[in-house]
Backbone as a printed PyTorch tensor [residue, N CA C, xyz], in Angstrom:
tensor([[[  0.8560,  -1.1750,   0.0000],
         [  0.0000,   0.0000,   0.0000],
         [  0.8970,   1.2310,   0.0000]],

        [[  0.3120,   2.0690,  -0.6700],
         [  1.2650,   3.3300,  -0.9450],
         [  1.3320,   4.1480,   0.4320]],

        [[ -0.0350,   5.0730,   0.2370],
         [  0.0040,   5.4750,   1.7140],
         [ -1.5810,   5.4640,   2.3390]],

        [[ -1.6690,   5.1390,   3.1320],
         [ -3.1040,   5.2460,   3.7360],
         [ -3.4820,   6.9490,   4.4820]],

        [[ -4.4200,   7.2780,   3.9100],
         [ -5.0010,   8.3750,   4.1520],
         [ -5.9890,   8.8960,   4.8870]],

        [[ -6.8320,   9.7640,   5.6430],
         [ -8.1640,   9.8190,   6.5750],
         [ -8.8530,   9.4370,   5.9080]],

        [[ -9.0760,   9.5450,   4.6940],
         [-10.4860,   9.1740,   4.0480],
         [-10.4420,   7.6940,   4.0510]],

        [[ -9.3310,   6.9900,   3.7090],
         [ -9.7820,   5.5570,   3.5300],
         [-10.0970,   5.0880,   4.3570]],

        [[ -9.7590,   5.1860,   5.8230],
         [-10.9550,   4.4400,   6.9660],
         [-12.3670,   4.6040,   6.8790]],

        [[-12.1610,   5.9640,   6.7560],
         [-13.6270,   6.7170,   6.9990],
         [-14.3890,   6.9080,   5.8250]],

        [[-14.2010,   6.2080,   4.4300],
         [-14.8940,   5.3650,   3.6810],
         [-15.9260,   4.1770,   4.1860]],

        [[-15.3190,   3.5040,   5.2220],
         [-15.8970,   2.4040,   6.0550],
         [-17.0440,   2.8250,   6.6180]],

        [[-17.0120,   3.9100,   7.5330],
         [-17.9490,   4.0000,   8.1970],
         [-19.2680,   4.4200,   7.8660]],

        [[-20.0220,   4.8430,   6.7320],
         [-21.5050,   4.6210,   6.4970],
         [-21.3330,   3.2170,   6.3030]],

        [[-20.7750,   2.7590,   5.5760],
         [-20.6960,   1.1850,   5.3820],
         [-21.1450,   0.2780,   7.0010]],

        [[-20.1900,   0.7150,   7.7380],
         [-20.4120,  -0.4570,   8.9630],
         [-21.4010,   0.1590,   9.8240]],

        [[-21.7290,   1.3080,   9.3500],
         [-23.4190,   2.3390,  10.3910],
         [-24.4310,   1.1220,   9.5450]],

        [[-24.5180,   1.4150,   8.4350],
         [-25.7050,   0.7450,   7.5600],
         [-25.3340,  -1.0240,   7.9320]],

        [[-24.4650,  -1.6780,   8.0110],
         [-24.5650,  -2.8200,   8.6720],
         [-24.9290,  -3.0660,   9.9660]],

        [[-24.5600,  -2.6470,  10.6620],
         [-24.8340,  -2.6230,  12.0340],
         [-26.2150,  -2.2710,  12.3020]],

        [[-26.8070,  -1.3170,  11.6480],
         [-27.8550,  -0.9090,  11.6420],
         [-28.9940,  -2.0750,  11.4650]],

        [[-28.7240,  -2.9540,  10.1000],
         [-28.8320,  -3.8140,   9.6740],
         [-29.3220,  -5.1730,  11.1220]],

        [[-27.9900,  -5.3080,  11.4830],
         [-27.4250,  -5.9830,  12.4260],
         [-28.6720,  -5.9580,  13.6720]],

        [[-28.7290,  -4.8620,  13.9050],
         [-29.6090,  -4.8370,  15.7920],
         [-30.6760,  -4.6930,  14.6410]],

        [[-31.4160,  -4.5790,  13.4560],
         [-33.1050,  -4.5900,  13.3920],
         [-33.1500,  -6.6580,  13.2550]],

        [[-32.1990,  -6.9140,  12.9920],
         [-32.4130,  -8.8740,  13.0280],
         [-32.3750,  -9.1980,  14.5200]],

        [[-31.5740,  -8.0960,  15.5010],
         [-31.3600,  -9.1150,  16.6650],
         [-33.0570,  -8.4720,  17.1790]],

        [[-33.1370,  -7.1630,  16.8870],
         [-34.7600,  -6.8430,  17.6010],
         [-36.0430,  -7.6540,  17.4080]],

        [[-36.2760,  -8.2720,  16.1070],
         [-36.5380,  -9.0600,  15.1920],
         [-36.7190, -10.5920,  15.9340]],

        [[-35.3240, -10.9560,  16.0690],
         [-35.5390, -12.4730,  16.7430],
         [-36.0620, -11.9130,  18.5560]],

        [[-35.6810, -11.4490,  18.6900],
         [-36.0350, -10.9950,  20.4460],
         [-37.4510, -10.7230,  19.9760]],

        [[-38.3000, -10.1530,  19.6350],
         [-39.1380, -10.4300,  19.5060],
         [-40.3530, -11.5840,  19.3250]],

        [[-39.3830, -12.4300,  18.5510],
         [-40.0420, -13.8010,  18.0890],
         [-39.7810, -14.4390,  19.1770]],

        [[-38.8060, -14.9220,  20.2340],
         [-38.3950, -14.9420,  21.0720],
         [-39.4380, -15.0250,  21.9890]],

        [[-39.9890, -14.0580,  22.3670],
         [-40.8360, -13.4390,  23.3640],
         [-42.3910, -14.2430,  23.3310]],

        [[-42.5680, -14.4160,  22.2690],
         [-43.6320, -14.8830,  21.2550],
         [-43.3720, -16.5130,  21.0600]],

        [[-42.4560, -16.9420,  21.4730],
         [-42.5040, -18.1090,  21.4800],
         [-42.3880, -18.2740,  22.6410]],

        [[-42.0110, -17.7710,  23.3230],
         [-41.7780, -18.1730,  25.1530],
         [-43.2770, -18.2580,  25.7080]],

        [[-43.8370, -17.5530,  25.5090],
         [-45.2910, -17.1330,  25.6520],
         [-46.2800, -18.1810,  25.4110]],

        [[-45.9650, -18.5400,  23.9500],
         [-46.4340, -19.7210,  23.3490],
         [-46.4480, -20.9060,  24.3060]],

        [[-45.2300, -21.0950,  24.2370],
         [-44.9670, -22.2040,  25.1780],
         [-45.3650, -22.4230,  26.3840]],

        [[-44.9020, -21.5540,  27.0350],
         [-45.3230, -21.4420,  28.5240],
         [-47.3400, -22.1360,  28.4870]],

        [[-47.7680, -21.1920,  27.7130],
         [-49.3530, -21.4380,  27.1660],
         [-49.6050, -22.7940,  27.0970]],

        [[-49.0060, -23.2270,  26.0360],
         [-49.6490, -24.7830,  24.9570],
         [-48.3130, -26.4040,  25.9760]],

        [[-47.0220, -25.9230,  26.0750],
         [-46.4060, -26.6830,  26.6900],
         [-45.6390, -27.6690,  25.3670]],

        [[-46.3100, -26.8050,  24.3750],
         [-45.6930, -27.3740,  22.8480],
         [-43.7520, -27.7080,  22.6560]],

        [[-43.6230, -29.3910,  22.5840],
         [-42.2710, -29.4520,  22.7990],
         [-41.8000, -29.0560,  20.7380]],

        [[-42.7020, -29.0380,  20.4220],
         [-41.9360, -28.5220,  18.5470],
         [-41.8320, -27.3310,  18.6890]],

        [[-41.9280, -26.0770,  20.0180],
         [-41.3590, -25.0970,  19.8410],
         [-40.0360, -24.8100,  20.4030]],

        [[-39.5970, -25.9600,  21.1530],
         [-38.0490, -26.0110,  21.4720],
         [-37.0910, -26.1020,  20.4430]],

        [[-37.7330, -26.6410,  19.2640],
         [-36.7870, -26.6920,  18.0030],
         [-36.4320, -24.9840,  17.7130]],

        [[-37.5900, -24.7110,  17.7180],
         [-37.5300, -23.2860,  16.7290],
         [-36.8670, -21.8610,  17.7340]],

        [[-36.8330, -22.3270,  19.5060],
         [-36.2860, -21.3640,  20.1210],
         [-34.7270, -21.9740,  20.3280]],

        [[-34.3280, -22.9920,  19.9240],
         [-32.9420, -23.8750,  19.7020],
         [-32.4430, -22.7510,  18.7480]],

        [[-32.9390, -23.1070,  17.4050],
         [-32.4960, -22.2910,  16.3250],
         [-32.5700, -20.8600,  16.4700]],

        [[-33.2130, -20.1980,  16.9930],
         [-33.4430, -18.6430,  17.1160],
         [-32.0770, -18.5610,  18.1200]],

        [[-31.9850, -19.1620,  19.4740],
         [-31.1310, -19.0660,  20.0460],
         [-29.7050, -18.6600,  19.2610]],

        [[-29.4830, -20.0360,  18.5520],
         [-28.1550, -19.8150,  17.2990],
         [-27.9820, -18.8530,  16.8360]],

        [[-29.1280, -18.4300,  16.2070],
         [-29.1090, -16.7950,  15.2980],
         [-28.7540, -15.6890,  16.2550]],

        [[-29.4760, -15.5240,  17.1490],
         [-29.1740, -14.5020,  18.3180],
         [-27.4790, -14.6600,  18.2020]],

        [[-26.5990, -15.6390,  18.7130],
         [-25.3890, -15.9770,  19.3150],
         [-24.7810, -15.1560,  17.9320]],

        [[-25.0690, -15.9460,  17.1340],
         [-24.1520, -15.5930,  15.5080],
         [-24.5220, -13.8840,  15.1120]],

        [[-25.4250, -13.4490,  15.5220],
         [-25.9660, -11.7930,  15.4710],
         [-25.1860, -10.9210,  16.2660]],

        [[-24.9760, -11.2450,  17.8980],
         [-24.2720, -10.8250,  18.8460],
         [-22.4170, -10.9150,  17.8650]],

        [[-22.6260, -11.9350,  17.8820],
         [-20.6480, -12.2940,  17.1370],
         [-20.6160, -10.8350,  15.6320]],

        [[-21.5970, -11.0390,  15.4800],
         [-21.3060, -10.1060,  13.9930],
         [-21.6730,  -8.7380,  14.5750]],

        [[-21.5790,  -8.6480,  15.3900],
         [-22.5420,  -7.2390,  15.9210],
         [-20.7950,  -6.8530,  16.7220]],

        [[-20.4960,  -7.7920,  17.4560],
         [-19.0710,  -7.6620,  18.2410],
         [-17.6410,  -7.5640,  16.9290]],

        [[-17.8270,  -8.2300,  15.5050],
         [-17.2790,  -8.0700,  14.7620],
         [-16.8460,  -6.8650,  14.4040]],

        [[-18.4280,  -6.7380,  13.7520],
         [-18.6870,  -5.1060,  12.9340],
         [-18.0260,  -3.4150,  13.9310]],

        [[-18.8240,  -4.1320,  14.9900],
         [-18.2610,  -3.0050,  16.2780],
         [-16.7870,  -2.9090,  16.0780]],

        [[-16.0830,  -4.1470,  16.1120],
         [-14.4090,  -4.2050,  16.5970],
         [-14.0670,  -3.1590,  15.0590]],

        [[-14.4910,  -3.8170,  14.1570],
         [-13.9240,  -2.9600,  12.5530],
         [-13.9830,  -1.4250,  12.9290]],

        [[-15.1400,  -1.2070,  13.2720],
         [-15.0680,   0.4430,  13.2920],
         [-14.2280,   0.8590,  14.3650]],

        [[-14.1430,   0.6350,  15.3220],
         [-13.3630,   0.7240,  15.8610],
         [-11.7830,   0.7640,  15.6300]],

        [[-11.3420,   0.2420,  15.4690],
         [-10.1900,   0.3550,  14.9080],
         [-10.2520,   1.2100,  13.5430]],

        [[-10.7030,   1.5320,  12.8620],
         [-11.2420,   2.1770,  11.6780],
         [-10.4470,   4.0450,  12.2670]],

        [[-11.5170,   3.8790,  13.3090],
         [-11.4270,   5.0270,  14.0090],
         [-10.1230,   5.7160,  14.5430]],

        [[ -9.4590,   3.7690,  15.5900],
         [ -8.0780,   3.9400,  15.6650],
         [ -6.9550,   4.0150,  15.0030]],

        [[ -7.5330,   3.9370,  13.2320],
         [ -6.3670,   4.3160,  12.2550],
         [ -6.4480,   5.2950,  11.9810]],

        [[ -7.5930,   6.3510,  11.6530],
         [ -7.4060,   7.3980,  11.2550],
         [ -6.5280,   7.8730,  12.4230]],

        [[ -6.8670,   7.9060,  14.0770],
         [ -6.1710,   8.3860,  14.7060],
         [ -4.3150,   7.9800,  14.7140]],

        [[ -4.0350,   7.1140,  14.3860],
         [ -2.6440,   6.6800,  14.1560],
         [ -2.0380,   7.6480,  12.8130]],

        [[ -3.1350,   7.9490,  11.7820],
         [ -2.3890,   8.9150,  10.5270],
         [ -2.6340,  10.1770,  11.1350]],

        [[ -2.9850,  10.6870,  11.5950],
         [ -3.0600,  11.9320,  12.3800],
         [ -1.7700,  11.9900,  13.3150]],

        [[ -1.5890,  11.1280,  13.8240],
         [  0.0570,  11.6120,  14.8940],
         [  0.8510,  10.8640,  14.1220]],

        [[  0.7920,  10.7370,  12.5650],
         [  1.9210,  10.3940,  11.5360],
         [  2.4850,   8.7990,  12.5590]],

        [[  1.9440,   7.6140,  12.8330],
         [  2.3570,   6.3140,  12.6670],
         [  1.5860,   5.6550,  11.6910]],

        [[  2.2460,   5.5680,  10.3510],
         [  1.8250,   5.2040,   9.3100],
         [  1.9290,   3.7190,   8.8750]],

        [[  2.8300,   3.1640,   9.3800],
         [  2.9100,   1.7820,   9.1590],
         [  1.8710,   1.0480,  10.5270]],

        [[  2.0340,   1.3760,  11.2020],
         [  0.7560,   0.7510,  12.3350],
         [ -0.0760,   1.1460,  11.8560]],

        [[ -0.6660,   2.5270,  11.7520],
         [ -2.1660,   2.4450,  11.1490],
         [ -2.3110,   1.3950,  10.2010]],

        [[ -1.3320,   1.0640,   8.7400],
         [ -1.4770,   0.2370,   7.6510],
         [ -2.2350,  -0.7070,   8.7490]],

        [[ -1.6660,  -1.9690,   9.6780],
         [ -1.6940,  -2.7250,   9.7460],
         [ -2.8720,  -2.8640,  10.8750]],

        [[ -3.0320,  -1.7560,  11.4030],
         [ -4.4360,  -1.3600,  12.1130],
         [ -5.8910,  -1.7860,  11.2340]],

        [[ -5.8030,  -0.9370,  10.2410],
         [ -6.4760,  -0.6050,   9.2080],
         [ -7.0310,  -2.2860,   8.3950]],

        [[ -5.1730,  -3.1780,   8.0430],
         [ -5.8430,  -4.4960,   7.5140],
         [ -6.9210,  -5.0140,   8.8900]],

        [[ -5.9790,  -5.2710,   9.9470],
         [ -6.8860,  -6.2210,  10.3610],
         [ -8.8290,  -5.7090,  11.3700]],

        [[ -8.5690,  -4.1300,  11.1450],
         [-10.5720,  -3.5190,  11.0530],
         [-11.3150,  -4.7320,   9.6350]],

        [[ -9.9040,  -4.6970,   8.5080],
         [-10.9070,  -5.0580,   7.2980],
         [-10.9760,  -6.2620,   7.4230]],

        [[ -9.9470,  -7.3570,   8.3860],
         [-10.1800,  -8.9010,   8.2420],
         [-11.7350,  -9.0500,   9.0830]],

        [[-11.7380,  -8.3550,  10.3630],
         [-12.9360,  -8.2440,  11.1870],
         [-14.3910,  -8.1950,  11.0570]],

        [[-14.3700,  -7.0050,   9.6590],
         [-15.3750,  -6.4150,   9.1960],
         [-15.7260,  -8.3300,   7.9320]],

        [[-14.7230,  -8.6270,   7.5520],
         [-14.7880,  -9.8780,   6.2160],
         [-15.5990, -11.0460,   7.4080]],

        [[-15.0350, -11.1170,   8.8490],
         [-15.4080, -11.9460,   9.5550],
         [-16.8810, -11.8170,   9.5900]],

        [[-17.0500, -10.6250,  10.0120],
         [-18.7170, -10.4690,  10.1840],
         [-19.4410, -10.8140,   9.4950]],

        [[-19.3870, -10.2510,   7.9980],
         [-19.6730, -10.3930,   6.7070],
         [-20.0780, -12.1650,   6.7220]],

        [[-18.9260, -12.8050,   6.8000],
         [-18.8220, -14.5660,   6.7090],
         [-20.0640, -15.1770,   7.7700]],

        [[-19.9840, -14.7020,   9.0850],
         [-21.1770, -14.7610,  10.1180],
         [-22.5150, -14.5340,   9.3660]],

        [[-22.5590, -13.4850,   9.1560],
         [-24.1170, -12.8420,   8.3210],
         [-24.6210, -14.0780,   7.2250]],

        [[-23.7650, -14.7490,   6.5700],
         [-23.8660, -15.8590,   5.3330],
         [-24.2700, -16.9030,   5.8010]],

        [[-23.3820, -16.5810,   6.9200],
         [-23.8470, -18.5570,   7.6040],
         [-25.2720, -18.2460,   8.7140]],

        [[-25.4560, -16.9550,   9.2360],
         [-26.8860, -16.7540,  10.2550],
         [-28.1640, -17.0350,   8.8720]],

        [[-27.5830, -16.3030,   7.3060],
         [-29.0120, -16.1380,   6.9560],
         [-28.9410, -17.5420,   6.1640]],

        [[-27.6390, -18.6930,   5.9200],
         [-27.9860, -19.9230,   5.2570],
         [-28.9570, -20.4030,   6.5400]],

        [[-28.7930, -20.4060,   7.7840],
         [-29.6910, -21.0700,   8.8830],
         [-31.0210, -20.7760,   8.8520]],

        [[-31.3010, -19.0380,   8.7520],
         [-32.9030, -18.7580,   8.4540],
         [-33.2010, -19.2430,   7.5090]],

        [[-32.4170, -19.5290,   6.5260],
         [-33.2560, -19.6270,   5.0600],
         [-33.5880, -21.7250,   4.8610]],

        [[-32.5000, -22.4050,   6.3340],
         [-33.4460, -23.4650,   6.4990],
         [-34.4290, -23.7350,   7.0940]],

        [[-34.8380, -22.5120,   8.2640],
         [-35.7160, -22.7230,   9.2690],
         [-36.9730, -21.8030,   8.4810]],

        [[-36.7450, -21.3790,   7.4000],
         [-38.2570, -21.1150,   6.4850],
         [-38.8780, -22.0530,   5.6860]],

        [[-37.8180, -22.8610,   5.3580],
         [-37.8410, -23.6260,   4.1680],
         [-38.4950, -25.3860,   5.2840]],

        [[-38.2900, -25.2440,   6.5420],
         [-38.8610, -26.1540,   7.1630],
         [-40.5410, -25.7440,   6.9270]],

        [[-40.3570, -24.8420,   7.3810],
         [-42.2730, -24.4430,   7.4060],
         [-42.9690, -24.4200,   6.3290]],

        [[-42.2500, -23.9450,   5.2120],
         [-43.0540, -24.2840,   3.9210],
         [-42.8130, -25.6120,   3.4110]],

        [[-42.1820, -26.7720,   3.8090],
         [-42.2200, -28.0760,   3.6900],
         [-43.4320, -28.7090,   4.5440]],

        [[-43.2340, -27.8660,   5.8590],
         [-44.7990, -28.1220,   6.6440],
         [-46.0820, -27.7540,   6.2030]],

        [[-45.8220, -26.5720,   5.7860],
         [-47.2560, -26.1540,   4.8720],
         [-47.8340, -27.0990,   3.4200]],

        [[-46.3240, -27.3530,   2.9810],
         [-46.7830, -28.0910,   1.2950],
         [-47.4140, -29.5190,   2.3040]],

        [[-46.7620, -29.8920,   3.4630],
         [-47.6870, -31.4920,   3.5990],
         [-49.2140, -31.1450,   4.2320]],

        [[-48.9510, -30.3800,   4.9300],
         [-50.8980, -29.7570,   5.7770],
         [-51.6870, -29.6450,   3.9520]],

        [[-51.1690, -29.2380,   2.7790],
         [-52.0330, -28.4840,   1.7330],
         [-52.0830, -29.7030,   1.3280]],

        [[-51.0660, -30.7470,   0.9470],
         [-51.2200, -32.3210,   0.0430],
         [-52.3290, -33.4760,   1.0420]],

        [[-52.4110, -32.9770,   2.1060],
         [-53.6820, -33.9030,   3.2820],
         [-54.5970, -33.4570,   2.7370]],

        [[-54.8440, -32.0670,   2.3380],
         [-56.0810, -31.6620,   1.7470],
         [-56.8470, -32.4760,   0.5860]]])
């Protein structure tokens, strides 16, 4: 890298606002469902909703990790611009890579939370296609 500059951190940051942002409306999202299934349960005593607060659980954990990810990136983001400001230019560099390995981590989390939702939908519309074929 030639030289790293203020702007190139701080390129990042609408980026990791709009993720993060992203980030807490899924964790508000499952806490919600959450709530709604606890409720449920407590109610009916239904053991097929332990599956689905198993899996929500997961998502929560993997949301929190990408949420602690995304956080750590900007952060340091922050702590590079401050490193080119009192001219340590080779630490910021290396400040700077590893905000971006952090931010790639999160990113990788987010792939694998929404391959999990996208099996725990794909359960229910397998449940729905057999309730519609009884018909």
């Amino acid at each position: 890298m030639e030289e790293l500059t203020l702007t190139t951190p701080a390129l990042l940051f609408s980026a990791i606002s709009l993720i993060m942002l992203a980030y807490t409306n899924r964790f508000l999202a499952y806490a919600a469902v959450i709530r709604n299934l606890h409720s449920e349960y407590l109610k009916k005593n239904d053991k097929s909703l332990i599956h689905q607060i198993k899996n929500l659980k997961l998502r929560i954990n993997l949301t929190r990790w990408m949420q602690i990810f995304g956080i750590s990136s900007l952060l340091l983001c922050v702590f590079t611009m401050f490193l080119i400001y009192i001219h340590q230019q080779m630490i910021a560099v290396w400040v700077f890579g590893i905000a971006l390995i952090l931010l790639i981590v999160s990113l990788i989390l987010l792939i694998k939370e929404i391959q999990i939702s996208a099996q725990a939908l794909n359960v229910h519309i397998s449940d729905i296609e057999s309730h519609l074929k009884k018909k």
